[in-house]
C-alpha positions in Angstrom: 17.0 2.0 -27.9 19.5 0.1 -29.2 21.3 -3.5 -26.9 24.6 -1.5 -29.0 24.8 1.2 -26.2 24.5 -1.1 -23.3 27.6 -3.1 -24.5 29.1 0.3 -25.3 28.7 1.3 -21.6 29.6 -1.6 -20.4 33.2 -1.6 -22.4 34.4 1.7 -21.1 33.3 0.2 -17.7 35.5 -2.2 -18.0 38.0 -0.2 -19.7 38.4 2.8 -17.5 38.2 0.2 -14.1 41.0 -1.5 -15.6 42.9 1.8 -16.2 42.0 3.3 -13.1 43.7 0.1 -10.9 46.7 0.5 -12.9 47.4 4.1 -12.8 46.0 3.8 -8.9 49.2 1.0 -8.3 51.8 3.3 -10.4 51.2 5.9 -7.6 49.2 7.9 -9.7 45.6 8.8 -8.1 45.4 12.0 -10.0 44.9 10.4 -13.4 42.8 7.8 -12.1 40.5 10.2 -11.0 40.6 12.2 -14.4 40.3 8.6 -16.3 37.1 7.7 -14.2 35.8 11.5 -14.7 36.1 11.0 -18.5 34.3 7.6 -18.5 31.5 9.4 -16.9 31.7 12.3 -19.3 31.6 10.0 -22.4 29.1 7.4 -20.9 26.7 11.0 -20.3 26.9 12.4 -23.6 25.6 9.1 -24.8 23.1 8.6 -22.4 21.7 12.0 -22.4 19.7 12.1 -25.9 17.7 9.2 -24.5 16.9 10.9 -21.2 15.7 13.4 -23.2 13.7 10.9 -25.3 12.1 9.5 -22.3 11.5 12.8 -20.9 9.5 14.4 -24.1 7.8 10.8 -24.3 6.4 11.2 -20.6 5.2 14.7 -21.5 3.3 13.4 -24.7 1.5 10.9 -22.4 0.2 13.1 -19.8 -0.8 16.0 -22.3 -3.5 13.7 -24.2 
């Protein structure tokens, strides 16, 4: 696993937070809400072939 994904992660932290507290004081939750789903979304995709990984790893272990 690469340090690369952790900074990744952490830059659409920071980016969709940032986002989020603007569109939140421009009166406009709704998009907030769909910014901070789409962070999630991305940050998952990401995150998910390493689960996996893990996952398949943990199975290896326990089936020798």
């Amino acid at each position: 696993m690469s340090v690369n994904i952790i900074f990744k992660i952490a830059a659409v932290g920071i980016l969709v937070s940032v986002l989020g507290q603007v569109l939140k004081h421009s009166g406009r939750e709704e998009q907030a809400f769909l910014t901070s789903l789409a962070g999630l979304i991305l940050v998952l995709f990401w995150i998910v072939p390493y689960i996996y990984e893990l996952f398949e790893t943990i199975k290896e272990l326990f089936l020798i």
